[in-house]
N, C-alpha and C positions, 0 to 999 in steps of 0.2 A: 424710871430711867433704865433699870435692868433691864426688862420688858422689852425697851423701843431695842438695846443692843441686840438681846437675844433675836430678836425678829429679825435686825439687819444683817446679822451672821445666819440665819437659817436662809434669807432672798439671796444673799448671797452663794447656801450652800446648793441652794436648787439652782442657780444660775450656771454655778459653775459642770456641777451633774449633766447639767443641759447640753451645755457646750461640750462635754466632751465626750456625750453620745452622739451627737450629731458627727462632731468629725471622726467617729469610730464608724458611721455608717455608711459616710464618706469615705472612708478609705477603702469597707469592705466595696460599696458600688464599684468605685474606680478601681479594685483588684478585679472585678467580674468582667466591667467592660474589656479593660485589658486582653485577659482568658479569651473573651469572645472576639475579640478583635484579631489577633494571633492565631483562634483555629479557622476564622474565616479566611485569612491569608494565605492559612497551609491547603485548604479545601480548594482557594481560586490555583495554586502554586500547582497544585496536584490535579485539576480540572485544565488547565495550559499546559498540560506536559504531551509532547507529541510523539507516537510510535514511531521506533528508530526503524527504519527498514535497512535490511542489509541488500548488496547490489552482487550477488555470485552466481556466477554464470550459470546456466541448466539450471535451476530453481523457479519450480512456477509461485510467484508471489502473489495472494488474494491482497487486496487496498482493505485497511481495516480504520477504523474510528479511534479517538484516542484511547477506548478500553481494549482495543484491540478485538474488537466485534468487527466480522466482517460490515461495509456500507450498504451493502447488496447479497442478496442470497437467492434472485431468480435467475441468473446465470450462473451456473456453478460447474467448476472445470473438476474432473476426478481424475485426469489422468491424461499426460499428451508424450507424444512420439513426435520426435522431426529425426528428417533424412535429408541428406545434401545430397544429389544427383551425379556428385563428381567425390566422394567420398567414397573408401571400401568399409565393410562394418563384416568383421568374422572371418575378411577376405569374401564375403563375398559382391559380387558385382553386378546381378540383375536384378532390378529394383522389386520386383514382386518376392523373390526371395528373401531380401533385406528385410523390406516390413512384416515376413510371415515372421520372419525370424526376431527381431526388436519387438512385434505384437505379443511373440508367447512369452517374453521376459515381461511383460505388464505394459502399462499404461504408468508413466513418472509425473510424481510432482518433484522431484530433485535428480539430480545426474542424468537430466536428459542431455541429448547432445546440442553443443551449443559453440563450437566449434566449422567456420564455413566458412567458403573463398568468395571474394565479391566475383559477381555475376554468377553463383550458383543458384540452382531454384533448391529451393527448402520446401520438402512440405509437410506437412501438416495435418495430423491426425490425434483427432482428439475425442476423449471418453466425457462423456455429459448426460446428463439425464434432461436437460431446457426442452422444453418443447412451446416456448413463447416466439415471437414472430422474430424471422431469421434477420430481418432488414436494422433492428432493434441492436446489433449485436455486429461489432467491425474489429478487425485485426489490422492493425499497422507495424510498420517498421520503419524506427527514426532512430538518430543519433542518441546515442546515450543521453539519458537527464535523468535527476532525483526526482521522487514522486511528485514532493513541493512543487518542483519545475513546473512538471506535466500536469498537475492538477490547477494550474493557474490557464492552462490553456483549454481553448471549445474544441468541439471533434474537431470543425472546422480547419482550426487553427493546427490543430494536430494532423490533418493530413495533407495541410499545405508543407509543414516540416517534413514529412515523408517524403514528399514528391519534390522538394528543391533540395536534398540531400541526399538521394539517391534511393530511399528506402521505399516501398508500396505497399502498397493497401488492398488487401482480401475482402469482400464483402462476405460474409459469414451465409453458409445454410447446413441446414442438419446433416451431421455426418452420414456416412455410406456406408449404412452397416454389411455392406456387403463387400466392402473393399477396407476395411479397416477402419471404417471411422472418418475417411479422405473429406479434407474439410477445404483443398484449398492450396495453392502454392505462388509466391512469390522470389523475386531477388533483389540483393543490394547491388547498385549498379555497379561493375568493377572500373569506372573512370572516380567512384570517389575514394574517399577514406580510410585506411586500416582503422582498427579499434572496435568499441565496446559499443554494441547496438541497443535497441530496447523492442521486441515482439509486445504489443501492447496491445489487449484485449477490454475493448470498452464495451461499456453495456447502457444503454438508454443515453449513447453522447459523453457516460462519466466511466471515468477512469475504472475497470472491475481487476484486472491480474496484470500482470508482464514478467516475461524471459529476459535474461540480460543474453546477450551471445556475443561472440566477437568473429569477427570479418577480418580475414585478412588477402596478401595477392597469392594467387596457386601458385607454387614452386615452377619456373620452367623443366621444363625435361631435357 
């Protein structure tokens, strides 16, 4: 009779052993899934996080990816000069002299001028090394937008916004190294807008740099 008890208390002492490594191993499982469930969360949280761009005037801004890798690296801008036609720079007032002069201070990615009256021609001199095909490569000028904005739209769509807001369109060819780089000149029409424009430099159709600049009306005299 001993016998049968001792046995029922030892089934019973493995039974219980049992069970309470099972839910020890359980618990450790669900502590792990948990772990991995939380740093996957923080990986997607940090993988959906989007490059803030800032939007300030005279800044050539490259379009970058969310690690902030540029998207594009065969059009690549080192440096640009604009000049407003009805603007003095140093005081001085004939345009070949302006550019000698704004060329030998450099070539800008920040504090370029950005600064111009509607219906002034702006133009456009810029330092690059691209030598892929010119037609590949379009400059616009539209109303101000956030990149988000502009990157939901096709070239298409982007130069139809130019042309019914007053802004146009350069078709891009290799600078003139003999003239400073001369890429090119347009204007915002003066029947539209004051405010804050976008110089937007696409490459293959997608979004690659943009100027913000702002337009306003020439002072009467």
């Amino acid at each position: 009779m001993k016998n049968k008890i001792f046995l029922v208390i030892g089934l019973v002492l493995v039974i219980g052993l049992f069970v309470i490594t099972s839910c020890g191993n359980k618990r450790e499982e669900n502590v792990a899934q948990t772990a991995q469930e939380n740093e996957n969360t923080s990986t997607e949280t940090t993988n959906n996080e989007k490059h803030e761009y800032t939007y300030t005037d005279g800044v050539l801004t490259q379009i970058v990816d969310e690690e902030g890798n540029p998207k594009q690296t065969d059009f690549v801008i080192d440096g640009i000069i604009l000049v407003g036609n009805r603007h003095d720079y140093s005081e001085l007032t004939d345009t070949g002299e302006i550019i000698a002069k704004l060329a030998s201070q450099g070539y800008k990615k920040e504090g370029i001028n950005s600064s111009f009256y509607l219906g002034e021609w702006i133009e456009m001199y810029i330092d690059t090394k691209y030598a892929g095909v010119d037609s590949d490569v379009k400059i616009l000028v539209t109303p101000h937008k956030t990149v988000e904005e502009l990157e939901t739209l096709s070239l298409s769509e982007l130069e139809e916004l130019a042309i019914e807001n007053g802004g146009f369109i350069i078709d891009y060819k290799t600078p003139e190294e003999d003239n400073y780089k001369y890429v090119g000149n347009g204007y915002v029409h003066q029947d539209y807008s004051e405010g804050k424009y976008d110089i937007l430099f696409t490459y293959e159709g997608k979004l690659a740099y943009f100027i913000n600049i702002t337009e306003t009306k020439e002072p009467a005299e």
